[in-house]
N, CA, C and O atoms as a GROMACS GRO file, in nm:
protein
  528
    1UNK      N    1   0.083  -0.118   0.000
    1UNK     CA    2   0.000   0.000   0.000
    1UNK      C    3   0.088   0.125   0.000
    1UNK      O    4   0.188   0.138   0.071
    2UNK      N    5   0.049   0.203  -0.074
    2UNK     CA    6   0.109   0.370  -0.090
    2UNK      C    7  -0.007   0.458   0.004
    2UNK      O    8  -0.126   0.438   0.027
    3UNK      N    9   0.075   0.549   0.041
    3UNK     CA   10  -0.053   0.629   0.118
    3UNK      C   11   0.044   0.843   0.062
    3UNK      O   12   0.129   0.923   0.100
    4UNK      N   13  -0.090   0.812  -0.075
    4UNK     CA   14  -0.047   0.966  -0.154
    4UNK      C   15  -0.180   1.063  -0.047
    4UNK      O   16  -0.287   1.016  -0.009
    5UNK      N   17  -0.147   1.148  -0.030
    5UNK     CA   18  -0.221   1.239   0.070
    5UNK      C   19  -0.315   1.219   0.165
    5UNK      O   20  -0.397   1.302   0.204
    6UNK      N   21  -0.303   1.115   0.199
    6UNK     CA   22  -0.429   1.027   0.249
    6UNK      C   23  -0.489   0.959   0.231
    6UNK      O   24  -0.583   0.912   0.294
    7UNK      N   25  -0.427   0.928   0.096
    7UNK     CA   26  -0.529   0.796   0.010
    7UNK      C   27  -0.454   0.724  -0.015
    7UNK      O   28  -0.358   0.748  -0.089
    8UNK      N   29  -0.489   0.557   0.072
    8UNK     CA   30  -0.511   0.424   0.072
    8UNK      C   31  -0.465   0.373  -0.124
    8UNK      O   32  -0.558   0.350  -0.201
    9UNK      N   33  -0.358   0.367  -0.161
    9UNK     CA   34  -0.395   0.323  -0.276
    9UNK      C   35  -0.265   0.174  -0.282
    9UNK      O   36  -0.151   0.170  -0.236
   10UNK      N   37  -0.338   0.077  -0.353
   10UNK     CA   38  -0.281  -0.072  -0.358
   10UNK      C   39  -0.181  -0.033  -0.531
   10UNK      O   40  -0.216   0.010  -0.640
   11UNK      N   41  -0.060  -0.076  -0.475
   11UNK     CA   42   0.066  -0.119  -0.571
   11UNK      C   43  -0.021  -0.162  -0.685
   11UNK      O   44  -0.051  -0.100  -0.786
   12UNK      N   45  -0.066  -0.326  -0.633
   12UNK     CA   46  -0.100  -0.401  -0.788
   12UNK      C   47  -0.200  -0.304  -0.876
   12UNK      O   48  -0.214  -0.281  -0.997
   13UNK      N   49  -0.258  -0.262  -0.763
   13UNK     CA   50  -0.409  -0.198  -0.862
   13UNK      C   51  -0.375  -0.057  -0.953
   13UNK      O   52  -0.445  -0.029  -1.050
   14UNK      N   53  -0.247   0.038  -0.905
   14UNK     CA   54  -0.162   0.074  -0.980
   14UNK      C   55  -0.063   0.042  -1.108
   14UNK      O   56  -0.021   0.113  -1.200
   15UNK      N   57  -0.042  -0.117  -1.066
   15UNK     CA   58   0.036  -0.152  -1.192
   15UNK      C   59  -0.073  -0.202  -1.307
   15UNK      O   60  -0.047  -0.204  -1.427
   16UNK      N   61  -0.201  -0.245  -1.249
   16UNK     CA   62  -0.232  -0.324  -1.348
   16UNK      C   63  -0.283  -0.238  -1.430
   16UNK      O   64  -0.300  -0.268  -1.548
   17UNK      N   65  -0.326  -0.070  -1.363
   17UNK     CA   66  -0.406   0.016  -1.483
   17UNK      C   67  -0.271   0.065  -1.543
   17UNK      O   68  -0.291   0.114  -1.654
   18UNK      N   69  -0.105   0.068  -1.493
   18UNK     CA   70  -0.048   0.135  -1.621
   18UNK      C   71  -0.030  -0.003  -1.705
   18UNK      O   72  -0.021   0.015  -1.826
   19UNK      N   73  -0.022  -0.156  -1.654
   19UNK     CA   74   0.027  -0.263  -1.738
   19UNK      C   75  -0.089  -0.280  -1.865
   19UNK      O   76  -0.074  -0.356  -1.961
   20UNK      N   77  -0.208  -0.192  -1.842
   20UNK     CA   78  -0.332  -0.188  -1.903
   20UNK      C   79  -0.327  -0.105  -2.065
   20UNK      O   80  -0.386  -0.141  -2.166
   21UNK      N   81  -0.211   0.048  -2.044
   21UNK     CA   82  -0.231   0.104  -2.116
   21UNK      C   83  -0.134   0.024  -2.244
   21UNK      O   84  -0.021  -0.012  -2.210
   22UNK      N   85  -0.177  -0.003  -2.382
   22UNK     CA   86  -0.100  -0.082  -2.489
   22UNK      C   87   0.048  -0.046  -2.519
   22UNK      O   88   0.101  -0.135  -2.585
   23UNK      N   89   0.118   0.041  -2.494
   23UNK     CA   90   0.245   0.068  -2.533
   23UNK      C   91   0.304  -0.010  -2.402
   23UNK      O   92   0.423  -0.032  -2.424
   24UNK      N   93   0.280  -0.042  -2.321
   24UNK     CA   94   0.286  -0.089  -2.155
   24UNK      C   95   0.343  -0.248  -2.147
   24UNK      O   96   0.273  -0.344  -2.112
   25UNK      N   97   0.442  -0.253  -2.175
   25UNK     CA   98   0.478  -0.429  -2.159
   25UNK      C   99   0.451  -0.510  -1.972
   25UNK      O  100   0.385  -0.604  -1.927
   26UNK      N  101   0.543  -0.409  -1.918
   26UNK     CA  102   0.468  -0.462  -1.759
   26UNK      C  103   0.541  -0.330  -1.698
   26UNK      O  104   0.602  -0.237  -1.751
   27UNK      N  105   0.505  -0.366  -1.550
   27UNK     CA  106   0.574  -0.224  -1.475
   27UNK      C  107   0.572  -0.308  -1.342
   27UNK      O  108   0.520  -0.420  -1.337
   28UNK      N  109   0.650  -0.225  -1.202
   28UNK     CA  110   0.640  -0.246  -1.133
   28UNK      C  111   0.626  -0.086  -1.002
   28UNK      O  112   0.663   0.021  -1.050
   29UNK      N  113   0.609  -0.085  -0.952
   29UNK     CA  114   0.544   0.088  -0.856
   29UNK      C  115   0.558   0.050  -0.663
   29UNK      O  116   0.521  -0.042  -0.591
   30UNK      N  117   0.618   0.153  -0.647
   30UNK     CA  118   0.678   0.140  -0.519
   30UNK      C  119   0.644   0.288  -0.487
   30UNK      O  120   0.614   0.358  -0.584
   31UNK      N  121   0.644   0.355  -0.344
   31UNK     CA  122   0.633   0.447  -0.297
   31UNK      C  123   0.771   0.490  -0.260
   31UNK      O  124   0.870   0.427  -0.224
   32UNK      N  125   0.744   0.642  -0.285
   32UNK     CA  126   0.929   0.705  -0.258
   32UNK      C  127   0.853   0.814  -0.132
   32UNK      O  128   0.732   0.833  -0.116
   33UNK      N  129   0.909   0.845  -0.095
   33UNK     CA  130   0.860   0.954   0.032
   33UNK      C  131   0.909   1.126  -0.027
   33UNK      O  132   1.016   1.186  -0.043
   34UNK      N  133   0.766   1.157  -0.045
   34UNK     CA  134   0.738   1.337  -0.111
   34UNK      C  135   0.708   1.426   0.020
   34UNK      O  136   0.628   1.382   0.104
   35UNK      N  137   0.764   1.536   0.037
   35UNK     CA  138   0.726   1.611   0.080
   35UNK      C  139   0.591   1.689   0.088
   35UNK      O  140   0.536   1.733   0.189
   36UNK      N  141   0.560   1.694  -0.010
   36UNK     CA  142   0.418   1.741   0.002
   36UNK      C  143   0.281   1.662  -0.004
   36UNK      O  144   0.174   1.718   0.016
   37UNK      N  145   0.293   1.506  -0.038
   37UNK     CA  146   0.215   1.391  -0.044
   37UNK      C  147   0.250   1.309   0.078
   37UNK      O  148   0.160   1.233   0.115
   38UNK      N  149   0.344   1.308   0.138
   38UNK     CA  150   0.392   1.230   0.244
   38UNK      C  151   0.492   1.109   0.166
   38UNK      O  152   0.609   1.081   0.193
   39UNK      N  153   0.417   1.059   0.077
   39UNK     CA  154   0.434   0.976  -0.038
   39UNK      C  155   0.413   0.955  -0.124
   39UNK      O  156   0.293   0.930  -0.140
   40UNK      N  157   0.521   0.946  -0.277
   40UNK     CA  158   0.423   0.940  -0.382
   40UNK      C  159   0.476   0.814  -0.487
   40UNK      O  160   0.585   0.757  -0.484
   41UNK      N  161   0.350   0.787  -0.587
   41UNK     CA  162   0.449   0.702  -0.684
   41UNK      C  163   0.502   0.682  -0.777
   41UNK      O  164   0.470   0.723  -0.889
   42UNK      N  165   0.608   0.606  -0.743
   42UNK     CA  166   0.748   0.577  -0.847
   42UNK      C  167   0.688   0.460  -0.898
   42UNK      O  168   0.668   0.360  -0.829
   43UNK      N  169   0.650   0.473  -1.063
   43UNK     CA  170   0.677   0.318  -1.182
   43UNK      C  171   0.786   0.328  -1.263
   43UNK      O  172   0.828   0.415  -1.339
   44UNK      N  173   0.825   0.207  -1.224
   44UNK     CA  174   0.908   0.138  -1.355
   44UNK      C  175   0.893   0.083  -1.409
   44UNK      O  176   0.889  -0.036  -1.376
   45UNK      N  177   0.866   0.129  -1.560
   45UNK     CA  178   0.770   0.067  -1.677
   45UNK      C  179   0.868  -0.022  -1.791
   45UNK      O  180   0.975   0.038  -1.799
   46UNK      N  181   0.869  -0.097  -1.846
   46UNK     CA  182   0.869  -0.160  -1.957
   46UNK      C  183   0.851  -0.124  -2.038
   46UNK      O  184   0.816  -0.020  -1.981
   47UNK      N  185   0.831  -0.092  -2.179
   47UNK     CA  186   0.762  -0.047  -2.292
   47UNK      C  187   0.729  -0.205  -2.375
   47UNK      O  188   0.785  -0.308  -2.337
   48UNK      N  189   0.646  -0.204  -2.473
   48UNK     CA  190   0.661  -0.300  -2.562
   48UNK      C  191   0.739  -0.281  -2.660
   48UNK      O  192   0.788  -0.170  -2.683
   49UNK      N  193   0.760  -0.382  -2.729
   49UNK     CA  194   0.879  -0.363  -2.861
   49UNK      C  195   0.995  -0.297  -2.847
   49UNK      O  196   1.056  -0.315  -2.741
   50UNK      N  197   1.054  -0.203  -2.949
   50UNK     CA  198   1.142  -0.135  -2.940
   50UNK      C  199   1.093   0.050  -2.938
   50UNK      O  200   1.154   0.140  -2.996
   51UNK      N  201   0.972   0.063  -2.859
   51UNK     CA  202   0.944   0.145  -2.819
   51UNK      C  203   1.011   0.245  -2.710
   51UNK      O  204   1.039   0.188  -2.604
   52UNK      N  205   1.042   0.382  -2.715
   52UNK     CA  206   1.136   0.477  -2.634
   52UNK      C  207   1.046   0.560  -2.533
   52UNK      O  208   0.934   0.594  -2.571
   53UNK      N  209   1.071   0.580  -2.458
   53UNK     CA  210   1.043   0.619  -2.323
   53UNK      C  211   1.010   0.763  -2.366
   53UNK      O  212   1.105   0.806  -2.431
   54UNK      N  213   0.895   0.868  -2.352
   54UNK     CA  214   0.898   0.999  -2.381
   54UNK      C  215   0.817   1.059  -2.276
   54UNK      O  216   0.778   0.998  -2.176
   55UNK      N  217   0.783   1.237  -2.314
   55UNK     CA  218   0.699   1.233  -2.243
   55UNK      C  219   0.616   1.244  -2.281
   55UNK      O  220   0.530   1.266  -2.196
   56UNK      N  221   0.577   1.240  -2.392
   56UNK     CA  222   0.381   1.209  -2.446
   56UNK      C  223   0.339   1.059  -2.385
   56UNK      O  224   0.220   1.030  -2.374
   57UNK      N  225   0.431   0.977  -2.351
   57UNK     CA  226   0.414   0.847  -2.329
   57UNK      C  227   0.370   0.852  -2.187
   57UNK      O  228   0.267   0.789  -2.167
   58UNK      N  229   0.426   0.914  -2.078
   58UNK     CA  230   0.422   0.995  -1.995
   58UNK      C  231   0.284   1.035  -1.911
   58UNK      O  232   0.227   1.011  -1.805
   59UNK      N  233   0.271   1.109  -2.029
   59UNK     CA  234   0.119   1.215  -2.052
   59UNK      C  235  -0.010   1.112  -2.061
   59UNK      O  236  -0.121   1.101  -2.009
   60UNK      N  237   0.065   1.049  -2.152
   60UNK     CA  238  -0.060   0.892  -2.188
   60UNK      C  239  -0.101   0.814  -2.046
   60UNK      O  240  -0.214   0.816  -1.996
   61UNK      N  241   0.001   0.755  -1.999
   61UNK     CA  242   0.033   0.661  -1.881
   61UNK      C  243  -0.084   0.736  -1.806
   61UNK      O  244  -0.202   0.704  -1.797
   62UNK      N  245  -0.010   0.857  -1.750
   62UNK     CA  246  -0.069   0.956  -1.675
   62UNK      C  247  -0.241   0.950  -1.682
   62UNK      O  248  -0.332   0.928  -1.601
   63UNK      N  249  -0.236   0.969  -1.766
   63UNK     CA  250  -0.437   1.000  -1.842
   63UNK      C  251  -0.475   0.852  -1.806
   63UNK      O  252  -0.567   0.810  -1.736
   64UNK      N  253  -0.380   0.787  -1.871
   64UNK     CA  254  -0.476   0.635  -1.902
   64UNK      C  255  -0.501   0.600  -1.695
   64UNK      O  256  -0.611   0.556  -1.662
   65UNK      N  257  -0.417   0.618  -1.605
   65UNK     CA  258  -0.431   0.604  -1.477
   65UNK      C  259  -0.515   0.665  -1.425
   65UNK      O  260  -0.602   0.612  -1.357
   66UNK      N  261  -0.509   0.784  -1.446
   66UNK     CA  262  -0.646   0.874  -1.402
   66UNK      C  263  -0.806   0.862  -1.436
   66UNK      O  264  -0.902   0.898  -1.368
   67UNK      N  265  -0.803   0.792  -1.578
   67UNK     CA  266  -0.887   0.747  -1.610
   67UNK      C  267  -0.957   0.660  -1.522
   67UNK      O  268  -1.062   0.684  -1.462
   68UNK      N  269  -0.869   0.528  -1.522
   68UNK     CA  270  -0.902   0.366  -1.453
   68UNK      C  271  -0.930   0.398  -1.334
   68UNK      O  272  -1.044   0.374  -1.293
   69UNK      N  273  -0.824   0.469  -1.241
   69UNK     CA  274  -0.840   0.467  -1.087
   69UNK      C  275  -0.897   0.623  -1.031
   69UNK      O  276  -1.006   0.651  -0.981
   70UNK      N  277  -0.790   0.704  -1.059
   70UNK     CA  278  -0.845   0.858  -1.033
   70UNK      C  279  -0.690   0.937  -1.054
   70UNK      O  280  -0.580   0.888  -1.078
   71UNK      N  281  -0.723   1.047  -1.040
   71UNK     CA  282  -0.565   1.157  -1.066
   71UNK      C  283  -0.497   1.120  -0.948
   71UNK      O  284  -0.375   1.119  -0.960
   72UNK      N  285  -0.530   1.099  -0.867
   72UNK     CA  286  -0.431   1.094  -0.729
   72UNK      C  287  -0.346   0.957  -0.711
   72UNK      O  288  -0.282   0.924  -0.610
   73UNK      N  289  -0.359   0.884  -0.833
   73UNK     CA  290  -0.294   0.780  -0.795
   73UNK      C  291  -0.218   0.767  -0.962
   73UNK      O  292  -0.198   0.658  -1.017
   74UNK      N  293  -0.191   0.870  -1.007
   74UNK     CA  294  -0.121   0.899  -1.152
   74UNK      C  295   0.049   0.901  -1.128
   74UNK      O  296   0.085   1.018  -1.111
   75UNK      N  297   0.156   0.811  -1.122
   75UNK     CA  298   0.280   0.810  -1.122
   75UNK      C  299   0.352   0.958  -1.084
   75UNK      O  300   0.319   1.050  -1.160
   76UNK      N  301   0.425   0.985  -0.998
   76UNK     CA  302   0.469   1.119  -0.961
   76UNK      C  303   0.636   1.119  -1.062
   76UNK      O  304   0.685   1.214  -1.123
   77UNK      N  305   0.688   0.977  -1.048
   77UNK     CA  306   0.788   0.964  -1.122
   77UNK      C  307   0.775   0.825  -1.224
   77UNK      O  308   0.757   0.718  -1.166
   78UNK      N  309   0.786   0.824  -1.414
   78UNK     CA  310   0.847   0.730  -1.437
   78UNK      C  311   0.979   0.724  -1.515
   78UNK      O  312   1.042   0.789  -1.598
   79UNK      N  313   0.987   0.584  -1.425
   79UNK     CA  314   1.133   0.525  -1.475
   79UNK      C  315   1.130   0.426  -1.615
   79UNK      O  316   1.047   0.336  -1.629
   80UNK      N  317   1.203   0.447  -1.685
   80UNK     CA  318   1.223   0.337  -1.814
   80UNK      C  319   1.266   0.250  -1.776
   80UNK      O  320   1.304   0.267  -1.660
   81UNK      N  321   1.286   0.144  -1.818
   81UNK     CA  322   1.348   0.034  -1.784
   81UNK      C  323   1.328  -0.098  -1.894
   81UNK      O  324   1.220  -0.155  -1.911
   82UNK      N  325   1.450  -0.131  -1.959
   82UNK     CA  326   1.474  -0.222  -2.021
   82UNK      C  327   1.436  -0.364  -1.989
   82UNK      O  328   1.410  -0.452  -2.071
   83UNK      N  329   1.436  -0.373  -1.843
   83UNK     CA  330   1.380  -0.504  -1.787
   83UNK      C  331   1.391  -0.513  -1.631
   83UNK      O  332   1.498  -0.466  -1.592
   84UNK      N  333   1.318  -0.557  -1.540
   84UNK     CA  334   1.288  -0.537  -1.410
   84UNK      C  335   1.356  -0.650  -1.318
   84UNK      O  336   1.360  -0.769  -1.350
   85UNK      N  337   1.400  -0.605  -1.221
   85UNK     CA  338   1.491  -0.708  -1.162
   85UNK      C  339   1.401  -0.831  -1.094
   85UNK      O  340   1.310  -0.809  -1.015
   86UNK      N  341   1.434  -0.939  -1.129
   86UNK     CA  342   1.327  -1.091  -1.116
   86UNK      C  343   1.436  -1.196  -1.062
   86UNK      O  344   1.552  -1.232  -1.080
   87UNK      N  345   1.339  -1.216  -0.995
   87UNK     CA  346   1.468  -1.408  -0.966
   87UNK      C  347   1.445  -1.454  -1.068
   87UNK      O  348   1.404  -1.414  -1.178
   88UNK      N  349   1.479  -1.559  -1.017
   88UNK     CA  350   1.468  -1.680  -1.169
   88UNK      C  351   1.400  -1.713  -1.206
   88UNK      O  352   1.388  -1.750  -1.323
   89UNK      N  353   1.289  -1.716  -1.082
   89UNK     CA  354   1.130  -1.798  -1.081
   89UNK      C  355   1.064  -1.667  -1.190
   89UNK      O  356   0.996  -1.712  -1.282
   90UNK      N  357   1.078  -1.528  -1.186
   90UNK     CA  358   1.055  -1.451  -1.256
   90UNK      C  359   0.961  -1.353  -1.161
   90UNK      O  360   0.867  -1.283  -1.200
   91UNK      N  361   1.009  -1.367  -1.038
   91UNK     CA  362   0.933  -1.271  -0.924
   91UNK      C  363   1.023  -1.190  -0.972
   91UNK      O  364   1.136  -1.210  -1.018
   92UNK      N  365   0.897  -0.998  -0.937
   92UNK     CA  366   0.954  -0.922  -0.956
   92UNK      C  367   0.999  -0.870  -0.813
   92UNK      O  368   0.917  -0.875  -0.721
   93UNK      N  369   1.168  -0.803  -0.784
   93UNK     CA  370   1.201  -0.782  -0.649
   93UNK      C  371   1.201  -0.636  -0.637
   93UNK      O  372   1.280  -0.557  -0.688
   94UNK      N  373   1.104  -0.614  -0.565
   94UNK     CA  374   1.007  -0.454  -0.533
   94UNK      C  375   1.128  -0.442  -0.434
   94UNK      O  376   1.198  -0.351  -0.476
   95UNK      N  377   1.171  -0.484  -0.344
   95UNK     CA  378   1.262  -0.462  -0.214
   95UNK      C  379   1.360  -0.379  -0.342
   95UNK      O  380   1.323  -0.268  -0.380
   96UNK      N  381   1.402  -0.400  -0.362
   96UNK     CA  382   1.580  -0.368  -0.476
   96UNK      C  383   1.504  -0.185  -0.533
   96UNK      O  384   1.545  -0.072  -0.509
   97UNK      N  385   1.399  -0.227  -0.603
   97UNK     CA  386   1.345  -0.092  -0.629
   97UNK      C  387   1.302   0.017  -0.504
   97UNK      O  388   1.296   0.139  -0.519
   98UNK      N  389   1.282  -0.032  -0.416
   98UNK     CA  390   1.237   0.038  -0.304
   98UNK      C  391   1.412   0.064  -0.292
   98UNK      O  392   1.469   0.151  -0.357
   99UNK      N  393   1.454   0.009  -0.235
   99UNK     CA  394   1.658   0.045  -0.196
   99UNK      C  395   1.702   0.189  -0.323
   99UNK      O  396   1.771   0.288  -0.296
  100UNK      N  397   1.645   0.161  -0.442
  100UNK     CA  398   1.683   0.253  -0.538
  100UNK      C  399   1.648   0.355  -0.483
  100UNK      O  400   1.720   0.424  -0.410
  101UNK      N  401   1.492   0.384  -0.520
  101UNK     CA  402   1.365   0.450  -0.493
  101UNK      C  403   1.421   0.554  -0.367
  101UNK      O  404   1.396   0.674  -0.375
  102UNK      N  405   1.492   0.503  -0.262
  102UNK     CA  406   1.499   0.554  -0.121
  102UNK      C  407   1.670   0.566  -0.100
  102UNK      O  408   1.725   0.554   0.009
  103UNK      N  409   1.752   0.598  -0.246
  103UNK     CA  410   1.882   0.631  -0.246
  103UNK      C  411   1.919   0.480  -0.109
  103UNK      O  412   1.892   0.540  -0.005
  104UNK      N  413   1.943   0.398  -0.084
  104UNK     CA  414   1.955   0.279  -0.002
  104UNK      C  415   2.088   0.199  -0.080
  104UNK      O  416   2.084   0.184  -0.202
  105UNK      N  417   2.153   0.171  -0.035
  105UNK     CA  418   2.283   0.030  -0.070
  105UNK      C  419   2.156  -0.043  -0.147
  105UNK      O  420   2.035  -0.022  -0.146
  106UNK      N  421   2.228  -0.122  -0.204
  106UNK     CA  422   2.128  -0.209  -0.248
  106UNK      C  423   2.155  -0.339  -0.187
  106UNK      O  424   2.270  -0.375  -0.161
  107UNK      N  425   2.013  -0.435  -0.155
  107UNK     CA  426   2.034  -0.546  -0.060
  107UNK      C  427   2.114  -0.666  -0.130
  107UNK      O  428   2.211  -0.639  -0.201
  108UNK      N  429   2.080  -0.786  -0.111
  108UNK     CA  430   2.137  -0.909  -0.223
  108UNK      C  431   2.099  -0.883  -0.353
  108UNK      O  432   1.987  -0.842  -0.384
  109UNK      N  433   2.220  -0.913  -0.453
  109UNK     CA  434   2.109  -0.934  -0.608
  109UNK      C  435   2.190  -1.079  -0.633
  109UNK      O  436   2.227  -1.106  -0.747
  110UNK      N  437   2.206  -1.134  -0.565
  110UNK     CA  438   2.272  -1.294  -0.592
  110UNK      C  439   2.171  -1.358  -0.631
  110UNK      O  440   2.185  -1.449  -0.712
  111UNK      N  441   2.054  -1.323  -0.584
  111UNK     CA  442   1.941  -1.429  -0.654
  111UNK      C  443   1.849  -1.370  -0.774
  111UNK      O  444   1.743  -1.428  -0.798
  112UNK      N  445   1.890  -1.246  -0.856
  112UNK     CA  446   1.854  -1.210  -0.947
  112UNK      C  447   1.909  -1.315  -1.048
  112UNK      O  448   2.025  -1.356  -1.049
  113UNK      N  449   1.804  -1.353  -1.135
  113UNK     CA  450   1.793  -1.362  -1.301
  113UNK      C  451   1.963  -1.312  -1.369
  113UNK      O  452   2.064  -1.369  -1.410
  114UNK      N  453   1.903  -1.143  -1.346
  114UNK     CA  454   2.002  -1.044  -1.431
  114UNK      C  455   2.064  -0.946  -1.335
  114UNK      O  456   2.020  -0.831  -1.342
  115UNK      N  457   2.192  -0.977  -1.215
  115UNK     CA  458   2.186  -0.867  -1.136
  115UNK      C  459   2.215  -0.726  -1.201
  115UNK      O  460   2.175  -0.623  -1.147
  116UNK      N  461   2.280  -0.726  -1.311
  116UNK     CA  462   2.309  -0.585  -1.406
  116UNK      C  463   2.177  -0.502  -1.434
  116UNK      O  464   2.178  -0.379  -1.445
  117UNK      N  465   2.085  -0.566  -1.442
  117UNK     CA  466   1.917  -0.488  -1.452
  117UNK      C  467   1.993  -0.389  -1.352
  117UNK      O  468   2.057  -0.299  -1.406
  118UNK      N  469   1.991  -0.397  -1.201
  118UNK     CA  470   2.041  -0.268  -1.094
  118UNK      C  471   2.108  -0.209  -1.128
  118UNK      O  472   2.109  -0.111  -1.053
  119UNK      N  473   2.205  -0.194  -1.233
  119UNK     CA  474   2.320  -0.117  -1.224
  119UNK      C  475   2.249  -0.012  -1.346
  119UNK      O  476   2.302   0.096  -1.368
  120UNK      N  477   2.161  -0.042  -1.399
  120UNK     CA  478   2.078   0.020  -1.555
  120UNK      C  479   2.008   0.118  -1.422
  120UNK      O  480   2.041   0.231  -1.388
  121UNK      N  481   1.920   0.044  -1.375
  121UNK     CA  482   1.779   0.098  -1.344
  121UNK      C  483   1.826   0.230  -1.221
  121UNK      O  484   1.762   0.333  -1.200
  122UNK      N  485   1.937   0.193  -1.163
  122UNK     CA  486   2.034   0.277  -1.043
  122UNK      C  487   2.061   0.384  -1.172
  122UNK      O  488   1.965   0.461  -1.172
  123UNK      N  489   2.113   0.404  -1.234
  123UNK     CA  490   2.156   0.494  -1.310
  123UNK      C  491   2.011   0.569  -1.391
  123UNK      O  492   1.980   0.688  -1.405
  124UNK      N  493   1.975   0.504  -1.414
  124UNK     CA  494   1.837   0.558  -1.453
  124UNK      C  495   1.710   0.696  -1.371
  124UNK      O  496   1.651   0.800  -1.402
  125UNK      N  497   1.731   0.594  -1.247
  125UNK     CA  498   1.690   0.681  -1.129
  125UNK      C  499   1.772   0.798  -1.099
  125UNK      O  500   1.718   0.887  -1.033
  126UNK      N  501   1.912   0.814  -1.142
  126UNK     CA  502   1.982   0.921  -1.078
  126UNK      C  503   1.994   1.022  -1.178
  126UNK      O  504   2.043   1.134  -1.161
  127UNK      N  505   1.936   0.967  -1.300
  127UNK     CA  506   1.903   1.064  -1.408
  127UNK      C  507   1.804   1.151  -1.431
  127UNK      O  508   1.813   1.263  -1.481
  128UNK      N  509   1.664   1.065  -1.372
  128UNK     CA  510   1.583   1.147  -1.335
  128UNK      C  511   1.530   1.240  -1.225
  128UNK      O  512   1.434   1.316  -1.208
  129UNK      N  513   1.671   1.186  -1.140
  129UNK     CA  514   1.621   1.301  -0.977
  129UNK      C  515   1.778   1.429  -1.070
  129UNK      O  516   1.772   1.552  -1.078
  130UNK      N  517   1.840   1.381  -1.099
  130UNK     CA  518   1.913   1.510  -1.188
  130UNK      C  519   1.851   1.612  -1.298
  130UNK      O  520   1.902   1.720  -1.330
  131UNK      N  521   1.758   1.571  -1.338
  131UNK     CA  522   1.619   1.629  -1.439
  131UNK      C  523   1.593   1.710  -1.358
  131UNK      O  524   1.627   1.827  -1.377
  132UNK      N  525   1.527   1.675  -1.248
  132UNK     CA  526   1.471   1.739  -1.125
  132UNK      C  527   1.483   1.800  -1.028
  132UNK      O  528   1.385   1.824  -0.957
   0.00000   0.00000   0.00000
């Protein structure tokens, strides 16, 4: 659970309206701690194909969330991401994104799939709090 200004809102039910919108291969959404929300949320999206990360894509995500659930639960930050850090079994590991998410060491990636996904998605994140 994320709690954006007072509102109760569930991870999955976040991912599944951006995993919903068609350019959307999968995502995964964690809470980062905002100053003025208390908390807000961070996705890390997938794209399909060889589709590029923009911000009309952005804008889309955005709408298409607000649509499904409401504006208050519309991504505060997204991240691109080439592919999401998974064990083997193909669980996605929200802990590793949360460690990003919250500038944190990062915990084990011995039982990642791909531990290099972290070293993308770490750099990724520090690109967009440098945007910002």
């Amino acid at each position: 659970m994320i709690n954006v200004s007072g509102h109760r809102l569930s991870t999955a039910e976040v991912e599944s309206a951006i995993v919903s919108h068609p350019k959307v291969a999968e995502s995964a959404v964690i809470g980062i701690a905002d100053e003025d929300t208390g908390q807000a949320i961070c996705a890390f999206v997938t794209l399909e194909g060889d589709l590029e990360g923009s911000d009309e894509i952005i804008k889309e995500i955005n709408n298409h969330v607000a649509r499904r659930i409401s504006k208050i639960a519309r991504p505060k930050r997204i991240i691109w991401a080439g592919d999401l850090p998974k064990t083997r079994s193909g669980k996605i590991m929200r802990r590793l994104l949360r460690d990003i998410g919250e500038g944190r060491e990062l915990g084990d990636v011995t039982t990642l799939r791909d531990p290099t996904v972290m070293e993308h998605l770490d750099e990724k994140m520090r690109e967009h709090e440098e945007e910002n």
